[in-house]
LUMTIDO-971549 format. One record per atom (N, C-alpha, C, O): x, y, z. Coordinates in steps of 0.2 Angstrom, whole numbers, plus 5000, padded with zeros to 4 digits. Layout:
REM LUMTIDO-971549
XYZ;...
This chain:
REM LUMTIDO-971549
522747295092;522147295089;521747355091;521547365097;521647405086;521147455089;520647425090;520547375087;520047455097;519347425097;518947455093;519247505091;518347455091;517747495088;517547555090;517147555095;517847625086;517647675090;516747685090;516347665086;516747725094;516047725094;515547785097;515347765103;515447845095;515347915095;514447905098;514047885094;514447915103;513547945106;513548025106;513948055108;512948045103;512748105103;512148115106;511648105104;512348145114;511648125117;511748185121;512248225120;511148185127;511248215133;511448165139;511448105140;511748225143;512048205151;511548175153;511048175150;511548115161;511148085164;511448105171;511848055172;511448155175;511448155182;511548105186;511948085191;511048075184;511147995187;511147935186;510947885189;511747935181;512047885178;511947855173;512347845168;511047855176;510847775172;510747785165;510647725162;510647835160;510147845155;510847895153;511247915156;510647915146;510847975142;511847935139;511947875138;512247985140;512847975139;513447925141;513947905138;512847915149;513347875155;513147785152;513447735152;512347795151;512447725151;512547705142;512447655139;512747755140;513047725131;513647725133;513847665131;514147755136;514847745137;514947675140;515247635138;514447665146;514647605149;514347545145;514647485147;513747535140;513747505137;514247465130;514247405129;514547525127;515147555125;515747495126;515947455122;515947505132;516247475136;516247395138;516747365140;515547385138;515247325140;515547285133;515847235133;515547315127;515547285119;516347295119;516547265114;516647325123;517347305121;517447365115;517747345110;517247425114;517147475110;517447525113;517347515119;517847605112;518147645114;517447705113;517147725108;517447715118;516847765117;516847845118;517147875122;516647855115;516647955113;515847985112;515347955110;515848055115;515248065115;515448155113;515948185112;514848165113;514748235112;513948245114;513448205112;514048285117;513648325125;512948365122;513148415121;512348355119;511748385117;511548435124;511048475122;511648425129;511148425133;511548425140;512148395139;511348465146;511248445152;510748435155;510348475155;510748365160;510148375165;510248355171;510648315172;509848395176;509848355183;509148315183;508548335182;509248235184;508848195183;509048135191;509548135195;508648085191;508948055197;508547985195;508347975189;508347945199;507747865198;507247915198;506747885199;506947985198;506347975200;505948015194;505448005191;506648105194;506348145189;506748175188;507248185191;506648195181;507048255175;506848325179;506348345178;507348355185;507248405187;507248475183;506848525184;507848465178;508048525173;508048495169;508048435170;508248535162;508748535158;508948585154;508748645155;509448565151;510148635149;510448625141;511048605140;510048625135;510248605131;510948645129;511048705129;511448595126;512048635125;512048685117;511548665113;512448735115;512148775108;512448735102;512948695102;511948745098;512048695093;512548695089;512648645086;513048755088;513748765084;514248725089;514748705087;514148715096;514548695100;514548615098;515048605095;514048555099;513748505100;514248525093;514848515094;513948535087;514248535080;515248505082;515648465080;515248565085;516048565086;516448495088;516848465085;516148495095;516248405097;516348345091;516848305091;515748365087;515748305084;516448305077;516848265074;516448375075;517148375071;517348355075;517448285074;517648385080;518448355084;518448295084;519048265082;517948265086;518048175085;518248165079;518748155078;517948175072;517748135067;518648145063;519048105060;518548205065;519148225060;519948205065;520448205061;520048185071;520548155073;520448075074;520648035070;520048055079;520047995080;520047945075;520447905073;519047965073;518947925069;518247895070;518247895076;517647865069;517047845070;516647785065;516447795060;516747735069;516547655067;515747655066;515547615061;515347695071;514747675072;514547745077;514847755081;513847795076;513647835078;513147825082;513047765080;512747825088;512247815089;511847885093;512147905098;511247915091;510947965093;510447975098;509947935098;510448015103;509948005108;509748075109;509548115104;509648105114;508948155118;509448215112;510048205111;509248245109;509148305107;508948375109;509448415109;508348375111;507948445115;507548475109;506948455108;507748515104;507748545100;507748545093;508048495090;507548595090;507648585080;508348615081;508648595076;508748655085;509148675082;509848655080;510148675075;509848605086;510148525089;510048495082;510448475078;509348485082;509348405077;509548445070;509948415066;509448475068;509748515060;510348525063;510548565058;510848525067;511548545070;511948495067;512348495063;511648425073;511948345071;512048315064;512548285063;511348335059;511048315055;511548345049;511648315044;511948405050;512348445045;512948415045;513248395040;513148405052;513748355053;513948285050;514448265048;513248255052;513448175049;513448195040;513748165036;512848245039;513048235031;513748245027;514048225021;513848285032;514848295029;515148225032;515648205028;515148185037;515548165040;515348085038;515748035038;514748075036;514547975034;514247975029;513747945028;514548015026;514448015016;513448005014;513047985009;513448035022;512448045017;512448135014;511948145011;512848165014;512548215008;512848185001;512848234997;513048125000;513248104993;512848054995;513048004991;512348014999;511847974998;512047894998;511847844995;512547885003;512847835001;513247855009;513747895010;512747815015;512947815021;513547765022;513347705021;514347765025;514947715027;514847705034;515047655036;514647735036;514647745044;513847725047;513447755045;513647655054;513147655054;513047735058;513447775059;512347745059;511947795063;511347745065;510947725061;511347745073;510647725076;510547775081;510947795085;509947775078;509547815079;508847815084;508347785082;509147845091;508547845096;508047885098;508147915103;507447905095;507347945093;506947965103;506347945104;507147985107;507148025112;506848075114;506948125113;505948045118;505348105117;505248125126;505048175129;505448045130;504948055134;505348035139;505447975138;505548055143;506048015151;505447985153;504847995153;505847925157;505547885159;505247895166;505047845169;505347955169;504747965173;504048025170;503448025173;504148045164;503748065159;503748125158;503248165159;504448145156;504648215158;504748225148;504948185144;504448285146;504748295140;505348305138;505648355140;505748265134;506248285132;506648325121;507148335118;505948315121;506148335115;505648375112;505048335112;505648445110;505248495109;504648475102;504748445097;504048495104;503648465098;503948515092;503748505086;504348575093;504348615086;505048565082;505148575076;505348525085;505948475084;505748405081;506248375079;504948385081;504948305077;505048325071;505448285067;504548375067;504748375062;505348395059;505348375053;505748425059;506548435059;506748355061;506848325056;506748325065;506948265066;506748205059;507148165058;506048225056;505848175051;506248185045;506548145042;506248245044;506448305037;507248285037;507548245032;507548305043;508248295042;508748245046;509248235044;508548215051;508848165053;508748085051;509048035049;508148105053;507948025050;508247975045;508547925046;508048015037;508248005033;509047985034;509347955029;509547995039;510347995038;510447945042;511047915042;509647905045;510047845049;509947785047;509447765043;510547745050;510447665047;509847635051;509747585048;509547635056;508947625061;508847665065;509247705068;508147665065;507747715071;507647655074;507647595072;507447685082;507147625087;506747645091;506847635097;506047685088;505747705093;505247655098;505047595097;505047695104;504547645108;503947665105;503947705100;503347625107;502547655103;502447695105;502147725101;502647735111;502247805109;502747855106;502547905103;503147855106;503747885101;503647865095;503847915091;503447805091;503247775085;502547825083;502647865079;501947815087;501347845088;501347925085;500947945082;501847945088;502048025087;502548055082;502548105080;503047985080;503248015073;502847985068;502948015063;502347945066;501947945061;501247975062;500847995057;501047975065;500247995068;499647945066;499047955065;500047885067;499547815066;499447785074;499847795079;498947735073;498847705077;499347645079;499347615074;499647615085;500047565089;499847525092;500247485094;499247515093;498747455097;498947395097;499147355101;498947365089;498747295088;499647295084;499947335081;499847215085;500447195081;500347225074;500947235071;499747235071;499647245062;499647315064;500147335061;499447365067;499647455067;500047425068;500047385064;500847415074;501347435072;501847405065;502147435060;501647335066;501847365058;501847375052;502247355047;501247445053;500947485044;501347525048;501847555045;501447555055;501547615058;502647605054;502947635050;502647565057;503547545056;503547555048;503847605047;503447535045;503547535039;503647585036;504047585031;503047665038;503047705037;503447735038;503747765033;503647735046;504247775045;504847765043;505347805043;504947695040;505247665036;505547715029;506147725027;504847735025;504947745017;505247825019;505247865015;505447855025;505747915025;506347905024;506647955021;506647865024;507547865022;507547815015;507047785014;507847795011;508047735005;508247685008;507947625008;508647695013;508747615015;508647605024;509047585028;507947635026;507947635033;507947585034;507947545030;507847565041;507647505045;507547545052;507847585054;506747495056;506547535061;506647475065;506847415062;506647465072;506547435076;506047465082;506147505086;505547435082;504747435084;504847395091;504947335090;504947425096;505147415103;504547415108;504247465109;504447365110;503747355111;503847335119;503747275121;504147385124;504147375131;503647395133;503447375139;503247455129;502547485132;501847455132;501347485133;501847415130;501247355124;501247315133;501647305137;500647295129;500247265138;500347175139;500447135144;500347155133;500647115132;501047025134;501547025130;501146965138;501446955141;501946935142;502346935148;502146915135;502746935131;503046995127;502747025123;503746995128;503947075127;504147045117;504346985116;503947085112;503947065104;504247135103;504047185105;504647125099;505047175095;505047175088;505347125085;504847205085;504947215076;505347255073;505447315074;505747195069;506147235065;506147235058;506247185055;505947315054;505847305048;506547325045;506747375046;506847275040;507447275037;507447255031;507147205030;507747295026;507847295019;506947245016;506847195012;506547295020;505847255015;505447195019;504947165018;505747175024;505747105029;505547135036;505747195038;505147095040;505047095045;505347035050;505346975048;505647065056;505946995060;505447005069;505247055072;505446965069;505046975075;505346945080;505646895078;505446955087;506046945091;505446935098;505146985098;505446885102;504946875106;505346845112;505646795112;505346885117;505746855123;505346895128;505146955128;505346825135;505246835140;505146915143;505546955142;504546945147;504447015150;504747005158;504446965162;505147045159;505547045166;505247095169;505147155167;504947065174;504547105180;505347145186;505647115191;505447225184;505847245188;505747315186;505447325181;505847365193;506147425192;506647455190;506747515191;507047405188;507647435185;507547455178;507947425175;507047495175;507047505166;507247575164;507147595158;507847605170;507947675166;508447675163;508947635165;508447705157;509047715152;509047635149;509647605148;508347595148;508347545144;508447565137;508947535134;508047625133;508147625128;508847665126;509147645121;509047685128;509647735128;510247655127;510647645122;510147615132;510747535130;510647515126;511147505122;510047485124;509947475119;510247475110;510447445105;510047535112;510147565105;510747585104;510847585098;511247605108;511847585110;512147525109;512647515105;512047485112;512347385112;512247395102;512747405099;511747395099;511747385093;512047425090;512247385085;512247475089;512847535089;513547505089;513847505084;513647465095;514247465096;514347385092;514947375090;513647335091;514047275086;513847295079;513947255074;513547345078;513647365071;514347405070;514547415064;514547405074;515347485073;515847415073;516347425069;515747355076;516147285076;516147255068;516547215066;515447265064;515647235059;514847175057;514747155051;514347155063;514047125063;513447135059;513447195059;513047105055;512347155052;512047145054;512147115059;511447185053;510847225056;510447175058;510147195063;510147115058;509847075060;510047045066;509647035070;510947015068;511047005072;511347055078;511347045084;511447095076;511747165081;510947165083;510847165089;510547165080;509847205084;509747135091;509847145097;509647075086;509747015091;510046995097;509846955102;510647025096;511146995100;510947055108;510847045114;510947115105;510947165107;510247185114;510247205119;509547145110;509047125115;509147075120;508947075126;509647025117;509746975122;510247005128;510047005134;510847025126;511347055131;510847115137;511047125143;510347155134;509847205138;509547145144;509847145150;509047105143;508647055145;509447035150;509447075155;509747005150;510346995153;510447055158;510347035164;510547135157;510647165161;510047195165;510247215170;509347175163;508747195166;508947135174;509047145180;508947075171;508847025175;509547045183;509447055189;510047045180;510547075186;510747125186;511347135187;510047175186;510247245189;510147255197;509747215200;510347285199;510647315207;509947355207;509647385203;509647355215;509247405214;509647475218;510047465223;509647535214;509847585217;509147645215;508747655210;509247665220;508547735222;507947715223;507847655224;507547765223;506847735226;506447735219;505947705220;506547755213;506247745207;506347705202;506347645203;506547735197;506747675193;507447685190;507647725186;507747635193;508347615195;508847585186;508547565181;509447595186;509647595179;509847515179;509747475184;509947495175;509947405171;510747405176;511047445179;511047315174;511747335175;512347315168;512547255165;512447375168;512947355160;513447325160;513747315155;513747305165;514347235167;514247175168;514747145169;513747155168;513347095170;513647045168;513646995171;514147055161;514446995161;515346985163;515746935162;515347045164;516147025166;515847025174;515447055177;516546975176;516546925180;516846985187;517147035185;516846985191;516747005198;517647015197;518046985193;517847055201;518847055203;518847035209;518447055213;519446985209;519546965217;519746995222;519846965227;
């Protein structure tokens, strides 16, 4: 039995926990064969985005041939970018490679849309959102922005449950058949609520807020975990479902490593070796 392949388009994470390192091992966690192509370098660590080194955008293009045209790819999912040059690079690839330049996507694509490290480091150029709405957007089967990443690709307000969802929908009508997930880790709230608007529908998903420092490269798993049970075959309402549930599981039995904020644990559920 082949597993689910599963292609991350993202940046490097120096330190493990976020960017390529934690969608491979997430990847992995789903029983999924995982493939990436390299957007980016960075020296990052728990604390701070020291550098970064975006890679050229004919190269990143290259990567993703190689995979698409030998391996093969179940399911895409998108993360830190840097630039326009990148996001119109990617953007030209999948239209050849997951049938959206004939308008009619085979392949999922989620879509992370990737503004701000979680020590609060910029990671994606303000000359690159709107290249990001124009051209990528449009090609994915979900975005999953947090609110202020939500906030900044539409330019509405995120305050209250009802702004996000006129906000969500909005970025919504940029693709025919989008769907957003409205990620609500930042919302003060004391339960953590997530929305998902899908085919026309709102699902609202309300679970438990875990008091930890381990939340780096949450979004980065995330969006990944669902990646990888869409590339399996599940639909979009349950992969997003399942996908929150499996994260909440890794918040809870994450290891503390460094003095900042520390990565989640993506093996959480396989069992210890004797």
């Amino acid at each position: 039995m082949v597993p689910p392949r599963l292609l991350t388009i993202a940046g490097s994470d120096s330190g493990g926990g976020a960017g390529i390192q934690a969608d491979l091992k997430t990847f992995a966690a789903h029983g999924g064969y995982g493939m990436s192509a390299v957007t980016a370098l960075t020296a990052q660590n728990t604390r701070e985005v020291r550098a970064v080194h975006p890679a050229p955008a004919d190269f990143v293009a290259a990567q993703i041939d190689a995979v698409f045209e030998d391996i093969g790819v179940d399911a895409v999912k998108i993360g830190m970018l840097a630039d326009a040059d990148l996001v119109r690079a990617v953007a030209g690839r999948l239209r050849v490679h997951t049938g959206g330049a004939r308008g009619a996507r085979t392949i999922p694509v989620v879509l992370d849309p990737v503004m701000i490290a979680k020590s609060g480091a910029s990671l994606l150029a303000d000359s690159a959102v709107e290249a990001l709405l124009e051209d990528l957007v449009p090609l994915a089967t979900l975005v999953t922005p947090n609110l202020p990443e939500l906030a900044r690709l539409t330019g509405l307000p995120v305050g209250s449950e009802e702004e996000r969802r006129r906000a969500g929908a909005a970025l919504a009508e940029r693709g025919s058949r989008l769907a957003v997930l409205v990620k609500g880790g930042h919302a003060e709230e004391a339960e953590m609520v997530d929305l998902l608007y899908a085919a026309g529908e709102w699902h609202r998903i309300v679970h438990p807020r875990i008091e930890t420092t381990s939340t780096h490269g949450t979004g980065c798993t995330l969006s990944s975990a669902i990646a990888a049970r869409l590339g399996r075959g599940e639909d979009l309402p349950r992969a997003v479902a399942g996908a929150i549930t499996w994260l909440q599981g890794a918040l809870i039995a994450a290891f503390p490593l460094g003095s900042g904020h520390g990565p989640v644990h993506h093996f959480h559920l396989m069992k210890e070796s004797a």
